[in-house]
C-alpha positions in Angstrom: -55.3 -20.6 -0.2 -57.6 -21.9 2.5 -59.5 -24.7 1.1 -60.9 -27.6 3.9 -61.1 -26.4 7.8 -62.8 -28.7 10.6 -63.8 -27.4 13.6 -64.5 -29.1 17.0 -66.4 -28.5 20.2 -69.6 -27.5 21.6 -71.5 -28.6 24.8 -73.3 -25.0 25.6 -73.6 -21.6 23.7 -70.7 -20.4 25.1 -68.5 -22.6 22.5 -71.1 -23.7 20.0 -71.8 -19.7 19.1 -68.1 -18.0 18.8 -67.2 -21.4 16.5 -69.5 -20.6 14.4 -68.6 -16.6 14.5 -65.4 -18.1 13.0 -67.1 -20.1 10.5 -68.8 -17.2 9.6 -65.8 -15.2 9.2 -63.7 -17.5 7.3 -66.1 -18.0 4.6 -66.6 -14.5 4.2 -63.1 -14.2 3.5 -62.8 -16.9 1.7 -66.2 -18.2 0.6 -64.7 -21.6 -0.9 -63.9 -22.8 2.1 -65.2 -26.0 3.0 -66.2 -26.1 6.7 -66.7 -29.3 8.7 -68.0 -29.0 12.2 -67.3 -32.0 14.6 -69.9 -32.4 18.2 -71.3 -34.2 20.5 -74.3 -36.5 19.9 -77.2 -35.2 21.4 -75.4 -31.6 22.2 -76.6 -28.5 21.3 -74.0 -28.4 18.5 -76.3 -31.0 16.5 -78.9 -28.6 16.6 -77.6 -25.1 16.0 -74.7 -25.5 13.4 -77.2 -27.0 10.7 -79.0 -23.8 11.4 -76.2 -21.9 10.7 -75.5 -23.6 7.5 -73.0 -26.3 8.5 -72.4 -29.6 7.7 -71.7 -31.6 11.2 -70.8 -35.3 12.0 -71.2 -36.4 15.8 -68.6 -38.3 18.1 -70.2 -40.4 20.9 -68.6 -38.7 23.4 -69.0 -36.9 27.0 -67.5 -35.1 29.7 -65.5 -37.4 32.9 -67.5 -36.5 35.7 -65.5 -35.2 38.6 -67.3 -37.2 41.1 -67.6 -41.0 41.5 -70.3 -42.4 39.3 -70.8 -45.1 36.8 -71.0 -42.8 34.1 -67.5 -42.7 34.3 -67.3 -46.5 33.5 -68.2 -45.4 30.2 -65.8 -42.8 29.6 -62.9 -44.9 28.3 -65.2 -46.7 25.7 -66.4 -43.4 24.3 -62.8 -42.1 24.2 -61.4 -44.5 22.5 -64.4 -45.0 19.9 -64.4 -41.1 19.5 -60.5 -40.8 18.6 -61.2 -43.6 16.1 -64.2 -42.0 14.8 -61.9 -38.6 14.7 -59.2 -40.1 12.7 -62.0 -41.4 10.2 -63.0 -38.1 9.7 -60.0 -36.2 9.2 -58.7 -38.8 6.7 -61.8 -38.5 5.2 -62.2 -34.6 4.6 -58.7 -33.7 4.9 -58.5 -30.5 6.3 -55.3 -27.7 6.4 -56.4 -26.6 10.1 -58.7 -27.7 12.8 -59.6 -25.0 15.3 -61.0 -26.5 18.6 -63.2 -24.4 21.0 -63.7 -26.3 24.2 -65.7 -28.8 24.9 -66.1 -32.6 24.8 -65.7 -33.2 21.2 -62.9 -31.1 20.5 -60.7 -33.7 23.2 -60.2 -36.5 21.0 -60.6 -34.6 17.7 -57.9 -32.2 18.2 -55.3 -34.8 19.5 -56.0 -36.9 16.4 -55.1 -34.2 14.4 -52.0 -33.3 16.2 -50.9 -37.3 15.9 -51.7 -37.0 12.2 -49.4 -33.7 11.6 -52.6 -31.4 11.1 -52.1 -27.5 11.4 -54.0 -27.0 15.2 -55.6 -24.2 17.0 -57.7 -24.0 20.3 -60.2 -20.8 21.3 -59.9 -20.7 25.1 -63.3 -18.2 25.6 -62.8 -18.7 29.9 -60.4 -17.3 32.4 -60.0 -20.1 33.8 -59.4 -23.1 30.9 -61.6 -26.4 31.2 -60.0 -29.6 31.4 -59.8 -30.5 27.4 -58.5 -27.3 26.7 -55.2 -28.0 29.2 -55.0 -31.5 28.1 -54.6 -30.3 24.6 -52.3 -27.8 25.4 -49.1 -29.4 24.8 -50.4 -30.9 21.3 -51.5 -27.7 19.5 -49.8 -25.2 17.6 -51.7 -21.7 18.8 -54.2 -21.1 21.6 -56.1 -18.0 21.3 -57.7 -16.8 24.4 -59.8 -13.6 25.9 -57.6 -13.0 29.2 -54.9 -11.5 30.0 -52.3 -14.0 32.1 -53.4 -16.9 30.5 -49.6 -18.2 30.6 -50.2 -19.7 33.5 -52.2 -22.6 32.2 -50.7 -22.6 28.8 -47.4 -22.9 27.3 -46.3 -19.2 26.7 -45.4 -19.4 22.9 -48.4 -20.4 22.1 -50.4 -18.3 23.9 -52.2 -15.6 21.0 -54.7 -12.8 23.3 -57.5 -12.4 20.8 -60.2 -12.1 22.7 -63.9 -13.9 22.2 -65.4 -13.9 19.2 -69.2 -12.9 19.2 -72.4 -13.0 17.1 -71.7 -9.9 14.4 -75.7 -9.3 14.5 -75.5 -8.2 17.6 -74.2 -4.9 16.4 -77.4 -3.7 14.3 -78.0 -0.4 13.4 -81.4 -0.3 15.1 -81.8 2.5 17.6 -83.3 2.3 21.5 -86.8 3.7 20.1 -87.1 0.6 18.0 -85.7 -1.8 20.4 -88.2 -0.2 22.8 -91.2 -1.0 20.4 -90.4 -4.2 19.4 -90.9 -5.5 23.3 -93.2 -3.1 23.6 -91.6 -0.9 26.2 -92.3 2.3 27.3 -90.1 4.6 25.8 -89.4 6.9 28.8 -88.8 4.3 31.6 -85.7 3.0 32.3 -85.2 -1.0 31.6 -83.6 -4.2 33.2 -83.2 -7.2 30.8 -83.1 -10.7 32.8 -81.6 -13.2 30.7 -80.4 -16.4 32.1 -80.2 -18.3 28.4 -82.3 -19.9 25.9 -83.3 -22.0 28.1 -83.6 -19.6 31.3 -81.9 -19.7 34.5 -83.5 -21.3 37.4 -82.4 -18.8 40.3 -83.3 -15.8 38.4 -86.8 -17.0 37.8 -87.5 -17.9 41.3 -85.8 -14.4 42.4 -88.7 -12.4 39.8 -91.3 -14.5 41.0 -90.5 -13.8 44.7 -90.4 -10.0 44.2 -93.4 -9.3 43.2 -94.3 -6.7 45.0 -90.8 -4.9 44.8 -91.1 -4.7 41.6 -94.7 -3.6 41.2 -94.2 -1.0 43.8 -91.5 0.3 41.3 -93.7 1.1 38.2 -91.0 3.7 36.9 -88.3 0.7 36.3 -89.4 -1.7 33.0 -88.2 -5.4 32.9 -87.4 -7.7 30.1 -87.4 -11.3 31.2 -86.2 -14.2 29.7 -87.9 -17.1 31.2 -86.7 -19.5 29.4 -88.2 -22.8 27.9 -87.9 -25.2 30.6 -89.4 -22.8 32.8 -92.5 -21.4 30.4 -95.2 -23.5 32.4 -94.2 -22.4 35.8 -93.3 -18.9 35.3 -95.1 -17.5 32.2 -98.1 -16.8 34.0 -96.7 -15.9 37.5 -97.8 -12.9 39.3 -95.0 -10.7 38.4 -95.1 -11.9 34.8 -98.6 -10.4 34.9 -97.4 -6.7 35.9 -97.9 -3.8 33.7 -94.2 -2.7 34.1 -92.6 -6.6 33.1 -92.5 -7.9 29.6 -92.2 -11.5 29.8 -90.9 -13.6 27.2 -90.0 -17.6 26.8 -87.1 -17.0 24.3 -86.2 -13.6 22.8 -85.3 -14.4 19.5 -83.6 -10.7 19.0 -80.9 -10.5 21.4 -79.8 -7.5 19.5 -82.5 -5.5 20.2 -82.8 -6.7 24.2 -79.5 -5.4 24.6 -79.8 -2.4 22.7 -83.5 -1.3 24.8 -81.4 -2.5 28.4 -80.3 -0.3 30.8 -79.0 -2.7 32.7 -78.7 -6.2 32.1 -79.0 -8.9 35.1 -77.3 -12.4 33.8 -74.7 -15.1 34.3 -71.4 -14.6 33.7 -70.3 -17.0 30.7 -67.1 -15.8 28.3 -69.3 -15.3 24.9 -72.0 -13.1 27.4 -69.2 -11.3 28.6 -67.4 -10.5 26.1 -70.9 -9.2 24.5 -71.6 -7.1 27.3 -67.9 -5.3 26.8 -68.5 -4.9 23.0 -71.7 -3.0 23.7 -70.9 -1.7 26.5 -73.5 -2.5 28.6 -74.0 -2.4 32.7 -74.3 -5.7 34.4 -75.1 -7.5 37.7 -73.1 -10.8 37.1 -74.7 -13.6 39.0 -72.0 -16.7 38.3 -73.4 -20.3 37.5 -72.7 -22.0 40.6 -73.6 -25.4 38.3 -70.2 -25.3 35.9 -66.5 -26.7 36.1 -64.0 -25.5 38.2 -66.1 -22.3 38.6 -65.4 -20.5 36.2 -68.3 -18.0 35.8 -67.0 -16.2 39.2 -63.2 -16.1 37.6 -65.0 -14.6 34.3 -67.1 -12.4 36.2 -64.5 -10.9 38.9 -62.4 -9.6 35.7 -64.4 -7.2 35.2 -65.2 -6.4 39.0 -62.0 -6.1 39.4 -61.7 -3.4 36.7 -65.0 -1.9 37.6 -66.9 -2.6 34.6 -69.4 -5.0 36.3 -70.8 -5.7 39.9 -71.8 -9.3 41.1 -74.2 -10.9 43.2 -73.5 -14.8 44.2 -76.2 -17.2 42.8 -76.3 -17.9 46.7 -77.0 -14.2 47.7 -79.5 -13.8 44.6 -82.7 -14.1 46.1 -82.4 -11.5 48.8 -80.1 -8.7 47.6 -80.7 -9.0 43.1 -83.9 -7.0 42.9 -82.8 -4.5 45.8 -79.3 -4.0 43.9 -81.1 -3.8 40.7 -83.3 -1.6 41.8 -81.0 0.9 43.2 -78.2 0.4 40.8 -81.0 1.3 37.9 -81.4 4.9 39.1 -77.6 5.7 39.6 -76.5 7.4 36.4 -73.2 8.1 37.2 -72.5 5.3 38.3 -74.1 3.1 35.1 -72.1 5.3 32.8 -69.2 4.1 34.7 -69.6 0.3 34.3 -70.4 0.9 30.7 -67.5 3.0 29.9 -65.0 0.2 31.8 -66.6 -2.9 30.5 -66.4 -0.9 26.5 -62.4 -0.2 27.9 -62.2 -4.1 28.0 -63.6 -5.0 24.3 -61.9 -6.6 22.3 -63.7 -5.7 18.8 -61.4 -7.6 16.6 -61.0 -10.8 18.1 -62.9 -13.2 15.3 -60.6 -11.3 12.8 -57.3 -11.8 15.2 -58.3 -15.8 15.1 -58.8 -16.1 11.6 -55.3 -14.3 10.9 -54.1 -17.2 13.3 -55.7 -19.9 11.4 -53.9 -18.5 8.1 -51.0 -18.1 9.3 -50.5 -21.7 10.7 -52.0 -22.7 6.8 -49.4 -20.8 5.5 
């Protein structure tokens, strides 16, 4: 019987949203469950798991930077203070399993567990792992992952292909017409969501506010922007924010029904809005975060090129060839259908089900 799980990580979205998919999932199956979170101070974790409905307790910990800077200095002292603070907890709250999901906290909480003879498990979402995920490698019990040929970071018999898990709301029941309506899109033009995050993406914005005239000269084609809420006083009431044929939005608060009215969906090319894309089956222009570790987003995103269920633009080649591609990519059916089909071919529907099966069985 699963009684006490902890689970650690957090530092974007793109862990902080599929650990709380397995949350979600374990106390569904089991809804005694006692679930501990364990973040970052001042992360987004802090934030968005009380939402959720989770208890969380914060380490005073951060990432080493890769380049020389004093912030390193620090980095020992919050090591060591976390994996104190880590022990603390566990002893505490005693748990059966802690499942780690990348990110800073999940460092020292996961190799306290492993020195105290805890059940461990790690959710590698990327292609290519970050640096707490390979450290922890050789201390855990099971690493799940998303990717195919993951062996070659990990050690092979532990290595579980699961897949990501993702946000079950995502698959409503609501049709396109009511998608359509809630934005307030036209039902018989064709639409382009432009989501760069909650809070937006920098080169996307400057790319719609630069094609103004591209995209009013294009009143057939609909847009959905996310601007973002670092970016609502310098965008929201841009030009092309202003046009008949762009719906412009700070945050959209219904992601299922975005994806649902899309067409086609321009965005970055993190593992949890990948694997979303696949699960719905939705055409994509990948632009890759040029702004995270070891560069991951372009490993993510040429997966799927690769197996030509997506097409990508560098962040670097954005602002003179997105809107053009989007443009012309928007009125090829054949060629949408495609993309959608492969990227639906990649799925992995099942993956929060395939983790919590490995969580039980390391219990049991």
């Amino acid at each position: 019987m699963l009684r006490r799980v902890v689970i650690s990580g957090g530092g974007s979205g793109g862990h902080v949203f599929p650990a709380i998919a397995i949350a979600n999932a374990l106390k569904e199956r089991f809804p005694n469950v006692e679930i501990l979170f364990v973040g970052a101070k001042g992360k987004i974790e802090m934030e968005k798991v009380p939402l959720a409905g989770y208890e969380i307790k914060g380490l005073w910990i951060s990432g080493l930077q890769r380049s020389l800077t004093w912030r390193n200095v620090m980095f020992p002292i919050k090591l060591a203070d976390s994996l104190v603070k880590a022990r603390r907890i566990l002893r505490e709250f005693k748990p059966q399993v802690v499942v780690g999901v990348g990110g800073f906290a999940s460092g020292p909480t996961l190799y306290a567990a492993t020195k105290m003879g805890i059940a461990s498990l790690v959710q590698e979402q990327n292609s290519f792992p970050g640096l707490t995920n390979k450290w922890l490698a050789k201390q855990v019990d099971r690493i799940c992952v998303a990717y195919e040929g993951m062996d070659r970071f990990f050690p092979t018999d532990k290595v579980v292909l699961t897949g990501n898990p993702v946000r079950s709301d995502l698959e409503s029941s609501s049709d396109k017409r009511e998608a359509q309506s809630y934005f307030g899109l036209a039902r018989n033009k064709p639409t382009i969501l432009v989501m760069g995050g909650s809070l937006g993406a920098r080169t996307f914005n400057q790319v719609m506010d630069g094609h103004t005239k591209e995209i009013g000269d294009s009143p057939s084609v609909q847009w959905l922007w996310q601007i973002g809420k670092i970016y609502r006083d310098t965008y929201l009431e841009c030009k092309t924010a202003q046009l008949e044929n762009v719906r412009a939005q700070v945050f959209i608060d219904r992601m299922d029904l975005a994806y649902r009215a899309a067409d086609l969906i321009i965005c970055r090319a993190g593992a949890l809005t990948i694997s979303e894309l696949c699960l719905l089956g939705k055409p994509a222009i990948l632009v890759p975060s040029p702004n995270v570790a070891e560069d991951h987003q372009t490993v993510n995103a040429k997966a799927l090129v690769e197996k030509n269920a997506a097409r990508m633009i560098t962040d670097g080649n954005a602002p003179l060839h997105l809107i053009d591609k989007a443009l012309q990519l928007i009125h090829a059916e054949k060629e949408l259908l495609t993309l959608a089909a492969q990227a639906k071919n990649l799925a992995r529907p099942k993956a929060t089900d395939k983790i919590v099966e490995e969580i039980l069985a390391l219990v049991r």
